[in-house]
MARTI-717739 format. One record per atom (N, C-alpha, C): y, z, x. Coordinates in steps of 0.05 Angstrom, whole numbers, padded with zeros to 5 digits, always signed. Each point is the difference from the previous one (the first is absolute). Example, Ala and Ser with C-alpha at 12.3 -4.5 7.8 and 13.67 -1.06 7.14 Angstrom:
<nodes>
-00114+00156+00264 +00024+00000-00018 +00024+00000+00018 +00021-00014-00007 +00024+00001+00016 +00022+00014-00015 
</nodes>
This chain:
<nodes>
-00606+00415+00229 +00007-00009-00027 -00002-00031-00001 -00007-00017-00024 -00007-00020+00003 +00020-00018-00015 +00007-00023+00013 +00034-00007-00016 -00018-00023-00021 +00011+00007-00021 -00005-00023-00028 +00007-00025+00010 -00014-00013-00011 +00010-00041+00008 +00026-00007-00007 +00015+00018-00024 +00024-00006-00004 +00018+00013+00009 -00006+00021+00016 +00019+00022+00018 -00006-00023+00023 -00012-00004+00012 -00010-00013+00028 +00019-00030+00004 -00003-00011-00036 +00013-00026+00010 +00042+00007-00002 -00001+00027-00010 +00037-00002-00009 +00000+00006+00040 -00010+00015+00016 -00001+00004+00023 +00009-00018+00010 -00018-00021+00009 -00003-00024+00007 +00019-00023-00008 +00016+00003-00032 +00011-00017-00001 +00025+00018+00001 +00010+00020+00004 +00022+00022+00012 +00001-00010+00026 -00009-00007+00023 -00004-00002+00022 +00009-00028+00010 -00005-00020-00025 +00008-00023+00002 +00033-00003-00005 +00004+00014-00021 +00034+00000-00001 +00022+00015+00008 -00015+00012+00019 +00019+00029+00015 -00010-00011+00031 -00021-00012+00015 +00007-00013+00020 -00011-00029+00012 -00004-00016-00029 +00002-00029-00001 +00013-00015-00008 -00018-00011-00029 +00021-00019-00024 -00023-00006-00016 +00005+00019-00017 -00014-00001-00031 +00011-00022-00020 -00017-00008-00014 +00003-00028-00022 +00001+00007-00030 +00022+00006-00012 -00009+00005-00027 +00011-00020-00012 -00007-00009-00024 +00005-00023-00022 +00021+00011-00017 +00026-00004-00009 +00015+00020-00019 +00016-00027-00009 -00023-00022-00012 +00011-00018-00024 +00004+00003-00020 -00007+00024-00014 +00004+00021-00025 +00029+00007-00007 +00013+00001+00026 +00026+00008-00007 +00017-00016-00010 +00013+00008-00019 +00019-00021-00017 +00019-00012+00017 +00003-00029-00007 +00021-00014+00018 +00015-00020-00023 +00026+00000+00010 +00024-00007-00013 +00021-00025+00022 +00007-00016-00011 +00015-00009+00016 +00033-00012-00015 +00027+00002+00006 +00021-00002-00010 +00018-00019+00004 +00012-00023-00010 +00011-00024+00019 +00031-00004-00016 +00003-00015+00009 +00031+00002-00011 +00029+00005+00013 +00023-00011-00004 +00021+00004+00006 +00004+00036-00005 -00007+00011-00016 +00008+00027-00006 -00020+00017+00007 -00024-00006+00009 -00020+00014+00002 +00005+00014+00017 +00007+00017+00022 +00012+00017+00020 +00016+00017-00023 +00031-00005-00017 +00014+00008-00005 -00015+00014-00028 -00017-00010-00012 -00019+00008-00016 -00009+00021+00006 -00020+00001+00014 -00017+00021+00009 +00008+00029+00011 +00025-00012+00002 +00011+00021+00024 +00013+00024-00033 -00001-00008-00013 +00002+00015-00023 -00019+00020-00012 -00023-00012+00002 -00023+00004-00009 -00019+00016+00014 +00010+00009+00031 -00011+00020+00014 +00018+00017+00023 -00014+00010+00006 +00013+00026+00016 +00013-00002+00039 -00020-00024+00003 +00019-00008+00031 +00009-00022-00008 +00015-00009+00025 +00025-00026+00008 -00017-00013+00000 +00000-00026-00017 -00019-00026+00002 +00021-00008+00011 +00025-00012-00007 +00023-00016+00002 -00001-00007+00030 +00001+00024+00021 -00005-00006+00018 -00021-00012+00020 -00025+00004-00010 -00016-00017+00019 +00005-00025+00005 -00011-00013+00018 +00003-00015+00002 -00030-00026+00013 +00001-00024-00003 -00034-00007-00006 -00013+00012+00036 -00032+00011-00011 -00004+00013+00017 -00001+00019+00001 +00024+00022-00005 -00004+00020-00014 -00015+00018-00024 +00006+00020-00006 -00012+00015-00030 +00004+00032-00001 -00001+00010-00011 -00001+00020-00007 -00026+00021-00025 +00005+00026+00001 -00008+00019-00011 +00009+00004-00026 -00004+00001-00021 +00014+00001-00030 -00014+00019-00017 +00019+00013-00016 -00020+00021-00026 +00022-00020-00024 -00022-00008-00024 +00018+00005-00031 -00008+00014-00014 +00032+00009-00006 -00009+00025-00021 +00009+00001-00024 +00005+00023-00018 +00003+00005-00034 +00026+00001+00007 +00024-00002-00024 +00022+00013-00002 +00004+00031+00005 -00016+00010+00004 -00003+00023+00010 -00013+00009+00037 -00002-00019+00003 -00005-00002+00030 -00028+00004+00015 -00022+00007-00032 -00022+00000+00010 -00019-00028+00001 -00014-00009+00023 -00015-00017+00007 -00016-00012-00012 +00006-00030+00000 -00017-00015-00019 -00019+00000+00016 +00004-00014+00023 -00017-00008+00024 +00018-00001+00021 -00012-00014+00020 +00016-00008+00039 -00017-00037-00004 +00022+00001+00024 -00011-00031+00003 +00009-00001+00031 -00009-00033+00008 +00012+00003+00019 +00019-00040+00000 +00012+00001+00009 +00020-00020-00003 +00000-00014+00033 -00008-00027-00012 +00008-00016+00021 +00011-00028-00005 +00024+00006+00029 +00017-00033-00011 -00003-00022+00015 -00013-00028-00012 -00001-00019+00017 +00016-00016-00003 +00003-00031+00004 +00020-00022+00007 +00013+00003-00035 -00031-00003-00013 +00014-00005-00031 -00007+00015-00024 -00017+00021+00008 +00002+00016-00022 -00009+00031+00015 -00005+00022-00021 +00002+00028+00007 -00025+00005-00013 -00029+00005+00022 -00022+00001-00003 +00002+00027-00009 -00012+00019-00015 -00012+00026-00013 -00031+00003-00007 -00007+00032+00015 -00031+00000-00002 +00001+00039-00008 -00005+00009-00016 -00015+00023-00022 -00022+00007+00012 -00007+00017-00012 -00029+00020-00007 +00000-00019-00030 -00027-00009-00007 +00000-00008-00024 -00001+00011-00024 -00001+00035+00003 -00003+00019-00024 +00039-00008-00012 +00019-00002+00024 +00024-00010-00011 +00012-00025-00010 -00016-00027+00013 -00004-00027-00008 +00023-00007-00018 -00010+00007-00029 +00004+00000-00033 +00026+00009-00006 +00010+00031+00023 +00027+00004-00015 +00021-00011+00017 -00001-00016+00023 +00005-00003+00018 +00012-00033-00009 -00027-00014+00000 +00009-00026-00014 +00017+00006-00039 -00005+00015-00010 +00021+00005-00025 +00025+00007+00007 +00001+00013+00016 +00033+00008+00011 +00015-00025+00004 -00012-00021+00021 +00012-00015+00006 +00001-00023-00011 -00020-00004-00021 +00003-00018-00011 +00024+00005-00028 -00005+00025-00005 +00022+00002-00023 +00026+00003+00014 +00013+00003+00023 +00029+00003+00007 +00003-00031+00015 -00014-00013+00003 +00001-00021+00018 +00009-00023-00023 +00009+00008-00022 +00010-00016-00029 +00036-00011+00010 +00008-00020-00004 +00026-00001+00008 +00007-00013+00036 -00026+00010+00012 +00008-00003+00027 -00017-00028+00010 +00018-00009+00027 -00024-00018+00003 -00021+00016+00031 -00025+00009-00013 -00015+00009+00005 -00032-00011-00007 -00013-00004+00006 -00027-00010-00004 -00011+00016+00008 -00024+00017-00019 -00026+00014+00012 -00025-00016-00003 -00012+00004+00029 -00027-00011-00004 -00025+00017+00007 -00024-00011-00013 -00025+00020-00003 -00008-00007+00022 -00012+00019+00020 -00007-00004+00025 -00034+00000+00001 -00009+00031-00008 -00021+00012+00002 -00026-00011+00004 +00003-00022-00013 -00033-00008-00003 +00009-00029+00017 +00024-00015+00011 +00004-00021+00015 +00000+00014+00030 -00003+00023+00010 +00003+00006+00026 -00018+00025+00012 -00020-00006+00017 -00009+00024+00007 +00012+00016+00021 +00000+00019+00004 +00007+00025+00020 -00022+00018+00014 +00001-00006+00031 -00015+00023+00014 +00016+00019+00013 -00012+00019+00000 +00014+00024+00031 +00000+00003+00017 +00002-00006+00024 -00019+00009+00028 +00013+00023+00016 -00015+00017-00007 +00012+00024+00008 -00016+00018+00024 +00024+00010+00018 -00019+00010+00031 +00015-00016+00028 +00009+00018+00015 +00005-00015+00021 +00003-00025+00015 -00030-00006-00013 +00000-00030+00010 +00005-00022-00022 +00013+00010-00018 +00011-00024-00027 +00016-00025+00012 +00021+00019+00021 +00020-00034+00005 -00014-00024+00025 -00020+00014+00011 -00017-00021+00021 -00020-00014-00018 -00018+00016-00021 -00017-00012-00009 +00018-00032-00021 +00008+00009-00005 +00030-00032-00021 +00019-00012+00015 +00002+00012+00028 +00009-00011+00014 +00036+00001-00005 +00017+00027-00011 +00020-00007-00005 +00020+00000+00015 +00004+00003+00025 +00010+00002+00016 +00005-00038+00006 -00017-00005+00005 +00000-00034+00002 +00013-00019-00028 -00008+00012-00020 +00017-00006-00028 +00030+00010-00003 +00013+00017+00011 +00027+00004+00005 +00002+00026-00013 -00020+00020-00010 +00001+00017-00023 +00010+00024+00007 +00027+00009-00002 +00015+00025+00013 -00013+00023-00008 -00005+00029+00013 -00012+00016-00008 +00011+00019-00019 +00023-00003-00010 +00008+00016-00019 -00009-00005-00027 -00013+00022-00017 -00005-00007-00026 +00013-00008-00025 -00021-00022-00006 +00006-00021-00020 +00017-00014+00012 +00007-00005+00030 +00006-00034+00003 -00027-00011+00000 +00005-00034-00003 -00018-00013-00010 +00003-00029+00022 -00015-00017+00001 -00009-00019+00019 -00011-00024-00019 -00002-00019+00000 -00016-00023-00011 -00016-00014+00022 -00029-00006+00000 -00014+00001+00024 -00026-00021-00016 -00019-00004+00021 -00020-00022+00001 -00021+00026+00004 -00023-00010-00015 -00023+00017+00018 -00029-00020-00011 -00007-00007+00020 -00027-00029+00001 +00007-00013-00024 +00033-00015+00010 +00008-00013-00017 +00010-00005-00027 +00001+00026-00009 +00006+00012-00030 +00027+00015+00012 +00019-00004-00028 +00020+00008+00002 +00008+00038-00017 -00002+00003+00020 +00009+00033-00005 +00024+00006+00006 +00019+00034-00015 +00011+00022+00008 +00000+00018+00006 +00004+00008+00024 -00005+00027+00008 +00020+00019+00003 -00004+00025-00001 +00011+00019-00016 -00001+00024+00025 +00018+00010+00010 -00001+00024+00012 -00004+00030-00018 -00020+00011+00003 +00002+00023-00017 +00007+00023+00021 -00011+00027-00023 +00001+00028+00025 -00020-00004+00025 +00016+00015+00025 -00023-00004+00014 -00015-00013+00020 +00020-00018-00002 -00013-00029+00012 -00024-00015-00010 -00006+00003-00035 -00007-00011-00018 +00011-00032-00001 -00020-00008-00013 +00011-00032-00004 -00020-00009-00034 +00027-00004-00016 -00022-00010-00017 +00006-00037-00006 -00017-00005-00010 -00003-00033+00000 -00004-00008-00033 +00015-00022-00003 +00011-00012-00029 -00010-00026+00003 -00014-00009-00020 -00016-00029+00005 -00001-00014-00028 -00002-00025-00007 -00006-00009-00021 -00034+00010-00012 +00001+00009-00026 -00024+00006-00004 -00027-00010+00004 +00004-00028-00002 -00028-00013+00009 -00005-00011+00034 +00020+00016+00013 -00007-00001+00027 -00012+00026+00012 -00002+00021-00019 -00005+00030+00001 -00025+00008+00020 -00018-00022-00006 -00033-00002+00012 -00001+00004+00028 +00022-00029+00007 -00002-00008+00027 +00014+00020+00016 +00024+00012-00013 +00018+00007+00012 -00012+00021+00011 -00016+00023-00019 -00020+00026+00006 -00016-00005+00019 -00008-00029+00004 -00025+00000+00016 +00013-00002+00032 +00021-00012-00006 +00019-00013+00037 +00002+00038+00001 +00008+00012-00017 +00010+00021+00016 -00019+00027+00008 -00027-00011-00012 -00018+00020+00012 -00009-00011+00019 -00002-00020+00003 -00007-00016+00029 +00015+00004+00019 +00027+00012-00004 +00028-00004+00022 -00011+00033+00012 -00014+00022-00022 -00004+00025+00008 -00003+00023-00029 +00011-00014-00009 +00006+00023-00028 -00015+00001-00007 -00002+00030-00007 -00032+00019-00009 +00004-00003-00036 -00012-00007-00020 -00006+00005-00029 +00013+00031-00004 +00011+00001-00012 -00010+00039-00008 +00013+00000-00029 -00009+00031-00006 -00001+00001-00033 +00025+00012-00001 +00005-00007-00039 +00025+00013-00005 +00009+00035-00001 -00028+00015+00009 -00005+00025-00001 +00012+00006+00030 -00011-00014+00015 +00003+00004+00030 +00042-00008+00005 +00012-00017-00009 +00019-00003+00004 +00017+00016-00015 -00010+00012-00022 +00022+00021-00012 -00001+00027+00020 -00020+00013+00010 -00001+00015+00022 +00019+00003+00022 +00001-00025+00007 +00021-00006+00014 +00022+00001-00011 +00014-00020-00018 +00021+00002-00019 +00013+00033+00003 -00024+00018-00007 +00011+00027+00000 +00006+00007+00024 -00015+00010+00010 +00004+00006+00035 +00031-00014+00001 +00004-00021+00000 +00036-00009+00005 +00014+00017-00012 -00007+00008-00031 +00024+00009-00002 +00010-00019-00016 -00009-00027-00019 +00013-00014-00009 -00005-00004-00030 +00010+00014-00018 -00001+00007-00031 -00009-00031-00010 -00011+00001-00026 -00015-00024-00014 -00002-00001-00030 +00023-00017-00018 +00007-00002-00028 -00032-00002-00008 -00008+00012-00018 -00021-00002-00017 -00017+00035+00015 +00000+00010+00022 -00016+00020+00016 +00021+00023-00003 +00019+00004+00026 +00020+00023+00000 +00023-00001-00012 +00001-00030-00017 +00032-00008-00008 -00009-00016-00027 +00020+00020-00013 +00001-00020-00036 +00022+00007-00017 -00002-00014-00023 +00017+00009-00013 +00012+00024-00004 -00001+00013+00011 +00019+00034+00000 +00014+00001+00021 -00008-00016+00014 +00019+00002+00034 +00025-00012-00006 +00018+00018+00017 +00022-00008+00006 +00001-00008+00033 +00012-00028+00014 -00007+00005+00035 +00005+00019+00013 +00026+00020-00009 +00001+00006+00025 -00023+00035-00002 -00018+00002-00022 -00015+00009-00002 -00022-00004+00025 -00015-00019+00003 -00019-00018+00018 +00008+00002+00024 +00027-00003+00008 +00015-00002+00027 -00001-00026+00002 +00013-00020-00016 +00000-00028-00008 +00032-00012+00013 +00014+00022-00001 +00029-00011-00001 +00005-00019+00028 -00017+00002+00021 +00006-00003+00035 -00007-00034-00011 -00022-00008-00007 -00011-00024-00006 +00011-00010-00027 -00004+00010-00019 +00007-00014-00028 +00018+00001-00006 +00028+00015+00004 +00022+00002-00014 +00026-00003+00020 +00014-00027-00011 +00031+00005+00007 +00024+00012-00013 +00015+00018+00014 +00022+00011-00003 +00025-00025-00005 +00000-00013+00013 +00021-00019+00005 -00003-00012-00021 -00013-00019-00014 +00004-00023-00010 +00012+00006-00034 -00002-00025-00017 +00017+00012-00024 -00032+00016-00015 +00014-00008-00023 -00019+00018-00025 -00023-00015-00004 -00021+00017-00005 -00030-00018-00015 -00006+00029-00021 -00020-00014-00017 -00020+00021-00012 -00004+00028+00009 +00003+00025-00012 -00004+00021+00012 +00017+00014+00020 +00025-00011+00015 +00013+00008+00020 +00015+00012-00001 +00002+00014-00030 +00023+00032-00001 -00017+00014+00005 -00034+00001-00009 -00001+00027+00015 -00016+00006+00016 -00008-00022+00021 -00008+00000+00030 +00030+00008+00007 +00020-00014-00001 +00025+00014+00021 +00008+00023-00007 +00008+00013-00027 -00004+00031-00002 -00014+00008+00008 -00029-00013+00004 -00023+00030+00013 +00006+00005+00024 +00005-00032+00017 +00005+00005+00036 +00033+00020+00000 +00029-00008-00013 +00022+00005+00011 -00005+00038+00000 -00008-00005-00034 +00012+00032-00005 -00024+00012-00020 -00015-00013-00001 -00031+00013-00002 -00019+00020+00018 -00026+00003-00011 -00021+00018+00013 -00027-00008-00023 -00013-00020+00020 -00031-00009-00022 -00019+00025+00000 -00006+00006-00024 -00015+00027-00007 -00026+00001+00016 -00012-00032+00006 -00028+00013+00005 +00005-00025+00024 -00019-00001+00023 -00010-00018+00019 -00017-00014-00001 -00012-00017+00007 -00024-00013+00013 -00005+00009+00031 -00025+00013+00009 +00003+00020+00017 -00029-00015+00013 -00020+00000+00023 -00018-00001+00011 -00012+00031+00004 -00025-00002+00007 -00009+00019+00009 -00032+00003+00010 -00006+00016+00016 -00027-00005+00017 -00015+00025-00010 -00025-00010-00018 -00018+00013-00007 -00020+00019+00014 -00006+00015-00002 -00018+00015+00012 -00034-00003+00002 -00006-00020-00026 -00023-00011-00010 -00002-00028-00013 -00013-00009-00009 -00005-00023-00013 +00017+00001-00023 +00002-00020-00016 +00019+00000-00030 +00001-00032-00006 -00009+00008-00032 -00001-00033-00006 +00041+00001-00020 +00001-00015-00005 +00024-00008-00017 -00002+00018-00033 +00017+00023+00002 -00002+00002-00035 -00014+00030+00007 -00007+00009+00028 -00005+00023+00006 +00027+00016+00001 -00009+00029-00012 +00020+00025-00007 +00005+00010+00036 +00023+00008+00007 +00005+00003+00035 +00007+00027-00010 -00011+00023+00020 +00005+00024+00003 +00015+00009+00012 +00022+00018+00004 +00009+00019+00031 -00012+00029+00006 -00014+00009-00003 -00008+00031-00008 +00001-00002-00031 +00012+00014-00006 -00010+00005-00023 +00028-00013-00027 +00005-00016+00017 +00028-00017-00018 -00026-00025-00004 
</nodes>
């Protein structure tokens, strides 16, 4: 059988992020940043884990949701010396920045537009923390701590993801150079087709794909990463904690291994169910 050029290259670039360090570009994603005396005590309202606690360096996993507990979006939260960096899926961007800009009235809180001032890569695959070198940058391997680092002289963040992933935060018009140091260091290009493959294979749900507005977390299996028990009240948190104390979520987010090919939006059979 003869493999298509575009079956041949997801191969090839599968191969790169399962036992190298694949390069994807994900400056698309909406970015937010929060400053202020209250900005911690802010936020920590406004979503579903302990911001309050990090500390710079740190970050965390976050879902916001409806008064009803279903999902605007996730984010992910990071705290530096002086403000509390935030980065989206950009299909959430819009409700994400409205939320916070409309409760952030009264407080001293500052939101700033990130998106188009900062690019973002991924480097994903084994060899992510040798190819950026984070081990030498100080970058702990737990996800979403964060590092502030040099790379051919440009000032970057680096980001522990799943995995031993590393993604990298740059001023936007350094985006060029920065892509080019890091395919030079080893990192393979690959497409956004090829890294959602992966994505799946983990096991790691995605606002806009397996997760949207109808989700509740602990639907997804969100609660381990996105949701604290402990902290006070935000948006939505009567009935995430009813569903965990004394609940039962009707339906799952479930994986499963096909028997054949299947594009997205295909009907799945069991026999004859």
């Amino acid at each position: 059988m003869t493999t298509t050029a575009t079956g041949h290259d997801l191969l090839v670039e599968h191969r790169a992020l399962t036992t190298g360090c694949g390069l994807l570009d994900r400056s698309e994603r909406g970015k937010l940043a929060v400053s202020g005396s209250e900005a911690a005590a802010f936020l920590q309202g406004q979503v579903s884990n302990d911001v309050e606690v990090l500390t710079p360096g740190s970050g965390c996993y976050a879902a916001f949701l409806t008064h009803k507990g279903k999902m605007l979006g996730d984010l992910r939260v990071l705290r530096t010396d002086d403000e509390l960096l935030l980065d989206c899926e950009r299909v959430a961007l819009q409700d994400l920045f409205n939320l916070l800009r409309r409760t952030s009235i009264g407080r001293d809180a500052e939101l700033h537009k990130r998106t188009v001032q900062r690019g973002l890569f991924s480097l994903i695959g084994p060899g992510a923390r040798a190819v950026v070198g984070a081990a030498a940058a100080g970058l702990q391997t737990r996800e979403n701590d964060h590092a502030a680092a040099e790379l051919a002289g440009v000032s970057i963040r680096l980001i522990a993801t799943d995995a031993d992933g590393v993604d990298v935060l740059c001023d936007s018009e350094d985006s060029a150079g920065v892509a080019a140091t890091l395919r030079a260091a080893g990192a393979e290009p690959v497409s956004e087709a090829a890294a959602e493959v992966v994505r799946v294979e983990r096991g790691r749900p995605r606002y806009g794909a397996e997760l949207d507005d109808r989700t509740i977390p602990q639907e997804a299996g969100l609660n381990p990463r996105a949701v604290s028990f402990t902290k006070g009240c935000y948006v939505g948190q009567e009935t995430v904690a009813r569903l965990h104390y004394r609940g039962k979520p009707n339906r799952h987010l479930r994986g499963i291994r096909l028997e054949g090919a299947a594009v997205g939006g295909d009907e799945l059979r069991l026999g004859a169910k």
